[in-house]
C-alpha positions in Angstrom: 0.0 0.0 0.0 1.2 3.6 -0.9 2.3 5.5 1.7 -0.5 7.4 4.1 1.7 10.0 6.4 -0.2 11.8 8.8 1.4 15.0 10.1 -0.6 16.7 13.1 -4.4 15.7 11.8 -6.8 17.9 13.3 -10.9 17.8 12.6 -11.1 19.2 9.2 -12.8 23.1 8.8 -16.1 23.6 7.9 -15.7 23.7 3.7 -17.4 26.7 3.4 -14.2 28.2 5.0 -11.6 26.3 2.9 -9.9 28.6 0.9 -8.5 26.7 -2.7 -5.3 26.9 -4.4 -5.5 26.2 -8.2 -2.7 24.5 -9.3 -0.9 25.8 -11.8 -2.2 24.6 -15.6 0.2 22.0 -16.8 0.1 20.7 -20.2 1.8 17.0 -21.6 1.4 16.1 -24.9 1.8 12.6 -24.6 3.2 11.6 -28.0 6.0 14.5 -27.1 7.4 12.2 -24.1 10.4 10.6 -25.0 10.8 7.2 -23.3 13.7 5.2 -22.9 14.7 4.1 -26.6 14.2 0.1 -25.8 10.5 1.2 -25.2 10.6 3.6 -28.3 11.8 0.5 -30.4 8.4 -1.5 -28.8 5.8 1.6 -28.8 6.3 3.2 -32.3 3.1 1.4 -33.4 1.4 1.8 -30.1 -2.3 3.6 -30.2 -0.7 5.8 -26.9 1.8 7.2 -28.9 -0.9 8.7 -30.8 -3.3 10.1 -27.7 -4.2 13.6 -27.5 -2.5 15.9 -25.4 -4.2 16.0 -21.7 -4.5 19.5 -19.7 -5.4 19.3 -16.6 -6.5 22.5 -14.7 -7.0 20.7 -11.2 -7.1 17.4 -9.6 -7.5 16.3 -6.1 -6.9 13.3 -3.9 -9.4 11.9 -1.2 -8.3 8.2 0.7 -10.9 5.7 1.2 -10.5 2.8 3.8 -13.5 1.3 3.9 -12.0 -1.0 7.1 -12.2 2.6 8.9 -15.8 4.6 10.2 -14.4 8.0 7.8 -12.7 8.8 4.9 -9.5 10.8 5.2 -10.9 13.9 2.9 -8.5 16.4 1.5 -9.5 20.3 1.8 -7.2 21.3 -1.2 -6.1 20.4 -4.4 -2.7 18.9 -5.1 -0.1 21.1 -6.4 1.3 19.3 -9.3 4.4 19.1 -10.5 5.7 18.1 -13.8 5.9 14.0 -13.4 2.8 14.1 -11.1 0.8 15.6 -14.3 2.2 13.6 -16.5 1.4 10.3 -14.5 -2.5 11.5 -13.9 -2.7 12.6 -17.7 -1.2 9.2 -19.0 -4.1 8.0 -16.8 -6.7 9.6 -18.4 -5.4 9.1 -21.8 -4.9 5.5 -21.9 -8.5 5.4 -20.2 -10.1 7.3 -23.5 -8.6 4.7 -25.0 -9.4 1.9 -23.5 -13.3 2.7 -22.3 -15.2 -0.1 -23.8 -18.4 0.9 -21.8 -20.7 3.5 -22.1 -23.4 4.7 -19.4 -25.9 7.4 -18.8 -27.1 9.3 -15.9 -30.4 7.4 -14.1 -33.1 9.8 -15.2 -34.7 9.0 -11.5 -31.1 9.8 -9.0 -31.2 7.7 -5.7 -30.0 10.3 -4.1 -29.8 14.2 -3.6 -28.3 16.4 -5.3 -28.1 14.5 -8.5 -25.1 13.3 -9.8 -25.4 15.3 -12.8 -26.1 18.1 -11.0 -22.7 17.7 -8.8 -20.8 17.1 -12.4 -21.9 20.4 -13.4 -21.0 22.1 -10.7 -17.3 20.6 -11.2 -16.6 22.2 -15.1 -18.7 25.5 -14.0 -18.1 26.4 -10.3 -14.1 26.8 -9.7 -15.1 27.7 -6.1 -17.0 24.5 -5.7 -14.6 21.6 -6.6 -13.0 21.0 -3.4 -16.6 20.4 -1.9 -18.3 18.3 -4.8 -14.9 16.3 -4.6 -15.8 15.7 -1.0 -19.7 15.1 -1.0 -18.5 12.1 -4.6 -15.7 10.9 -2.4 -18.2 10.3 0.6 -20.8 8.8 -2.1 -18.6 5.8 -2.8 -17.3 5.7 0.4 -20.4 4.4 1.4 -20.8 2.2 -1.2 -17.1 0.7 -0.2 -18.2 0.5 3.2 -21.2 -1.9 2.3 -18.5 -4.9 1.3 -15.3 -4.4 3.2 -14.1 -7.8 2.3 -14.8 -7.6 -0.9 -14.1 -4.1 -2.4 -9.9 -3.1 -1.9 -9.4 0.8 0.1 -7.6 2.9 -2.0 -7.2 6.2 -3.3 -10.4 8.9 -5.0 -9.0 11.3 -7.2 -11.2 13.6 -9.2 -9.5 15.6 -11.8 -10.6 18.6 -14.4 -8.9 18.1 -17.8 -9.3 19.0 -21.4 -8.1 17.3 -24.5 -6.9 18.2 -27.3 -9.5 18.7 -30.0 -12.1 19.5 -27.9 -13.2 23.1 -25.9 -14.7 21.4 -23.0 -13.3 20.7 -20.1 -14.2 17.0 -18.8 -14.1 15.3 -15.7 -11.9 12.0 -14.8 -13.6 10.0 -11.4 -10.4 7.3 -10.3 -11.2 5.1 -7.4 -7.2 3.5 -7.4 -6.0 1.1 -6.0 -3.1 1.0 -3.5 -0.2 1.0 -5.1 3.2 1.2 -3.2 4.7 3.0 -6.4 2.5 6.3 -6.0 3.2 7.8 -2.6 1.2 10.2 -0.7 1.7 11.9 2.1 -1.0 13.6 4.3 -0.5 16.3 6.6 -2.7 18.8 8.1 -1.3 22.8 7.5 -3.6 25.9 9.8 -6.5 23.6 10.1 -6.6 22.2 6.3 -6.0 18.6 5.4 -4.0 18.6 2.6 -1.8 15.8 -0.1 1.8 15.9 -1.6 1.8 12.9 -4.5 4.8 12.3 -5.7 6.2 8.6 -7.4 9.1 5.9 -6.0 12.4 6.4 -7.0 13.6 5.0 -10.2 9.9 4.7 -11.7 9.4 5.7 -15.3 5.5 6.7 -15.6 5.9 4.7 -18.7 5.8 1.5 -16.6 2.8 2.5 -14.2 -0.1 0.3 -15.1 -2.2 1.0 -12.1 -5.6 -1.0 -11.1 -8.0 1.4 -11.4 -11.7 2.1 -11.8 -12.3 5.2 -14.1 -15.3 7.4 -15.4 -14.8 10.0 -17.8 -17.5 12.4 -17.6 -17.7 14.9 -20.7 -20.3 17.4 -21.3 -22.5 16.9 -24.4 -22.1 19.6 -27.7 -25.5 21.8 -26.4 -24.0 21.6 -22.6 -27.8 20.2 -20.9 -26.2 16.7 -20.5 -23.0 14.4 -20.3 -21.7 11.4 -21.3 -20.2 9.0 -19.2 -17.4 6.7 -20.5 -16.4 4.0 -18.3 -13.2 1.5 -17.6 -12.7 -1.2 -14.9 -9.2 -3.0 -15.3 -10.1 -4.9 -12.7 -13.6 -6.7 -14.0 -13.8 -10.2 -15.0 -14.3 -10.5 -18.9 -17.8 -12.8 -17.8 -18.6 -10.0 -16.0 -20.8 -6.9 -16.6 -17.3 -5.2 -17.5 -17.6 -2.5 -14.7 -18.4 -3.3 -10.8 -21.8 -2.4 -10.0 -21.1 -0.6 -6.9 -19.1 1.9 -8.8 -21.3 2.7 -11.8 -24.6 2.1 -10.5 -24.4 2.7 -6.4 -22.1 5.3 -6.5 -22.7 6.7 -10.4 -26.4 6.3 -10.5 -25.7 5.1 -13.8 -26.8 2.7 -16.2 -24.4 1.3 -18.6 -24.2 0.5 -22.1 -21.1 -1.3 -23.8 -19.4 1.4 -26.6 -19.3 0.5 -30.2 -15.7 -1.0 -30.1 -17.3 -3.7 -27.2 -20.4 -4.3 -28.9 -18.3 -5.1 -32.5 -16.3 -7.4 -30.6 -19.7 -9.0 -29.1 -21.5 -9.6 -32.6 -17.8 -11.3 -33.7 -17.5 -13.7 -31.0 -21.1 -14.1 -30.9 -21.3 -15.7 -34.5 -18.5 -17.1 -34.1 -20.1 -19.3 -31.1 -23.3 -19.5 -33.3 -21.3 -21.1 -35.9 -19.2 -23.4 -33.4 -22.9 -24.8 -32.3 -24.8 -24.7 -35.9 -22.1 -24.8 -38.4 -21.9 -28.6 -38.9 -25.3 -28.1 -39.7 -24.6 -26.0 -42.9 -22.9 -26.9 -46.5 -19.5 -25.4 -46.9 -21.0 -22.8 -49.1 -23.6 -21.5 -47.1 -21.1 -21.5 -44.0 -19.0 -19.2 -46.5 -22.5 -17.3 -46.8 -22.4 -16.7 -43.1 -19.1 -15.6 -43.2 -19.3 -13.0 -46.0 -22.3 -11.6 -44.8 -20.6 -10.9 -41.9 -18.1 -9.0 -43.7 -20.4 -6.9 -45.4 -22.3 -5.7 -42.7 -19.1 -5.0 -40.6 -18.1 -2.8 -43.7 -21.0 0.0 -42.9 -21.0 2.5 -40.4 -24.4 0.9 -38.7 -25.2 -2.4 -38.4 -28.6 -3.9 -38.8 -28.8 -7.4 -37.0 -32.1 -8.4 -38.9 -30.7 -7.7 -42.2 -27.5 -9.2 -41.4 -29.2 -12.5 -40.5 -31.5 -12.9 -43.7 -28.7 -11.9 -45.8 -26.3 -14.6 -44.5 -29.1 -17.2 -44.4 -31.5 -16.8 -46.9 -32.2 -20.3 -47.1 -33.0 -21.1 -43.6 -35.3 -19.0 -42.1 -35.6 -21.1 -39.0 -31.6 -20.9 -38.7 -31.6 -17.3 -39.6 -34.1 -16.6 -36.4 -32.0 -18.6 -34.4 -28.9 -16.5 -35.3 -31.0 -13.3 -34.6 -32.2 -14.3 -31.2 -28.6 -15.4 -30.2 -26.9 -12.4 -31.1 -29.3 -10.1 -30.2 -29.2 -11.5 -26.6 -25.7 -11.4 -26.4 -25.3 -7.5 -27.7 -28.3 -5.9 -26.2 -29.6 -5.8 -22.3 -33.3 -6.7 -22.4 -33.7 -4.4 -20.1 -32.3 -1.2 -21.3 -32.7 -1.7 -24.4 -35.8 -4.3 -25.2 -36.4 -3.1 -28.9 -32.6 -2.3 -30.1 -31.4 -4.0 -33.1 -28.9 -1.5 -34.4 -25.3 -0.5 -33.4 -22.2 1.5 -34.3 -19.6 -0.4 -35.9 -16.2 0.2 -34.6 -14.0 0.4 -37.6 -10.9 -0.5 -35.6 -12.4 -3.5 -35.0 -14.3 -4.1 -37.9 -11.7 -3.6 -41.1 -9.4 -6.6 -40.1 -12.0 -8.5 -40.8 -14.0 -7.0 -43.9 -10.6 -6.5 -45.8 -9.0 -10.1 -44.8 -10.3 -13.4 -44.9 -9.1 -15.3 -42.0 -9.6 -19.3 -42.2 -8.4 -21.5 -39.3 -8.1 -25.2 -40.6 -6.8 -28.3 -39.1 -3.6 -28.7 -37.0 -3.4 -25.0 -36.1 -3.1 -23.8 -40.0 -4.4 -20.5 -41.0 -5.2 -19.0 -44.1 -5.4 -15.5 -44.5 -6.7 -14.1 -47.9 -7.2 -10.2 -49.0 -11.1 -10.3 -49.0 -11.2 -9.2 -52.8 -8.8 -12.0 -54.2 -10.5 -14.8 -52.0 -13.4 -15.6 -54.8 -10.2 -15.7 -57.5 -7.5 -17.9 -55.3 -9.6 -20.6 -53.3 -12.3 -22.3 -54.3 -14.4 -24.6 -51.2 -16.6 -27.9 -52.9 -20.1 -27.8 -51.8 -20.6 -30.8 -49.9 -18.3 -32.4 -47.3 -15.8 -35.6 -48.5 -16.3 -38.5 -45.2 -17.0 -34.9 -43.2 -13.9 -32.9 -44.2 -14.2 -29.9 -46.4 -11.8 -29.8 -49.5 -10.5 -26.4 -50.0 -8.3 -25.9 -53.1 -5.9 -22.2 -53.6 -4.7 -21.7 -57.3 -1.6 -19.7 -57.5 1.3 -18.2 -59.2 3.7 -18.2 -56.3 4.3 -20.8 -53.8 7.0 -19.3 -51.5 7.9 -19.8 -47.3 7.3 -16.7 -45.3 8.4 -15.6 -42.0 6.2 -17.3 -39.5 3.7 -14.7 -37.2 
């Protein structure tokens, strides 16, 4: 666990008579970073190298033991200094990045003042942040204390940022967990609780890969609402994907995955369609599947009706069957009873529409460009003693590097 130094505590003032010190504005571009060169030689393709530059205009720290009746609340934001920054903005970047779940506010908020209401507060009350920080940080607080065994202490930060590419400044919510690499030390100055954050000796932030839960809160384009990006490096992949005490007893949220999670759930759902049904279909209508697959991963929206039908147009029993299944796996019933659409993640999505991929026997693959695939290999129709016969015609016949 980080270190927690307490220097002369005292009962904290009354936060209507805690004065704030804005930090100065620090700005890390974090492609402009130069990391050792080993880790330049490894990175140069890395999305991170590409993340926009993060600002951030003030951030505070607030520790949560949930073994303890209180927690230790800070009454002023951290001063930070040049590797602190760059450590918190590298946090929020790679958290953009890696956000595969979306959420919005509860329109009915379990408790008052609304969530949203203490998110806007944060981007448009200066004067305010040290409080909301507190009144959030005693939110899930409480929602800690409900499963002490269960749920790790650790550190709340809450931090106002902007990115590159965008006017608005956005909120980053961190509940961290302890980590002996990121040391704090509390102390109490003329009556105000306060943090120093600074990291262990000899640690390169490029190494920090801290377990975190994250929501990045950013107001919408008209400014009446925000949207609510969420990560949890800590959640089971069979599991929602984000703890529930974090976005739905302390967030009042409900969540929804993002495009990039839901393209990855229609992929792996056919694929476990297929794994079930596909000894059921004729080489050529198992192609069928497969190409119909790529063409509706090659639009911007994709319709999972029309997607069925036009991969089994054959087998309308089968093709209500693949509906259902997918449709169950992409979509919560309850949120979202009626939904049949989504946003394809192109990330995700063009590996797949511009290469054909085959796994065959004994660990082979095949991989094809999509549009030479009709012209190289050529599948019979019906199965040989239950083996398919696949036959490539080509010019060049030549041993590559293995991948």
């Amino acid at each position: 666990m980080g270190t927690l130094r307490r220097t002369g505590d005292s009962p904290a003032p009354r936060l209507a008579d805690a004065r704030q010190r804005t930090p100065t504005r620090r700005t890390v571009d974090i492609a402009d970073v130069a990391p050792p060169a080993a880790v330049v030689a490894r990175a140069e393709s890395s999305p991170i190298a590409r993340a926009p530059t993060i600002a951030i205009e003030r951030l505070i720290l607030h520790h949560l033991d949930n073994r303890m009746p209180e927690p230790l609340l800070v009454d002023v934001e951290v001063a930070l200094d040049h590797a602190v920054h760059e450590l918190f903005a590298r946090y929020i970047a790679q958290a953009r990045q890696n956000a595969d779940w979306q959420a919005r506010f509860l329109a009915e908020q379990p408790v008052e003042p609304a969530m949203p209401d203490l998110c806007s507060r944060l981007v448009r009350e200066s004067a305010a942040f040290v409080e909301v920080s507190q009144e959030m940080a005693r939110r899930l607080f409480a929602q800690m204390r409900q499963r002490p065994n269960q749920i790790n202490s650790g550190d709340f930060v809450v931090a106002i940022y902007t990115a590159s590419g965008s006017a608005s400044a956005c909120i980053a919510l961190f509940k961290l967990d302890p980590d002996e690499r990121l040391v704090r030390n509390f102390s109490t100055e003329r009556g105000r609780r306060m943090v120093r954050i600074s990291l262990a000796d000899n640690l390169m932030p490029e190494t920090v890969r801290q377990k975190q839960k994250c929501a990045l809160i950013t107001p919408t384009d008209d400014g009446a609402d925000f949207s609510v990006a969420l990560l949890d490096t800590l959640a089971n992949i069979r599991s929602e994907g984000v703890a529930v005490f974090f976005y739905r007893g302390f967030l009042a949220t409900q969540i929804l995955p993002s495009a990039r999670r839901r393209t990855r759930q229609f992929l792996r759902a056919t694929d476990d369609w297929l794994a079930n049904h596909g000894a059921e279909l004729s080489p050529r209508a198992l192609l069928q599947v497969y190409e119909a697959r790529r063409a509706a991963l090659g639009g911007d929206l994709l319709d999972l009706p029309a997607f069925a039908l036009a991969a089994l147009p054959e087998r309308g029993d089968l093709a209500a069957d693949l509906l259902a299944s997918i449709t169950q796996t992409i979509f919560d019933a309850e949120f979202e009873p009626h939904q049949t659409r989504f946003t394809v993640d192109r990330a995700t999505a063009d590996p797949v529409v511009n290469y054909v991929t085959l796994d065959l026997d004994g660990g082979a693959r095949l991989s094809i460009p999509a549009e030479r695939f009709a012209a190289m290999a050529r599948i019979d129709d019906q199965r040989a003693g239950g083996k398919i016969r696949l036959t490539i015609e080509t010019l060049t016949l030549k041993e590559g590097a293995p991948r």
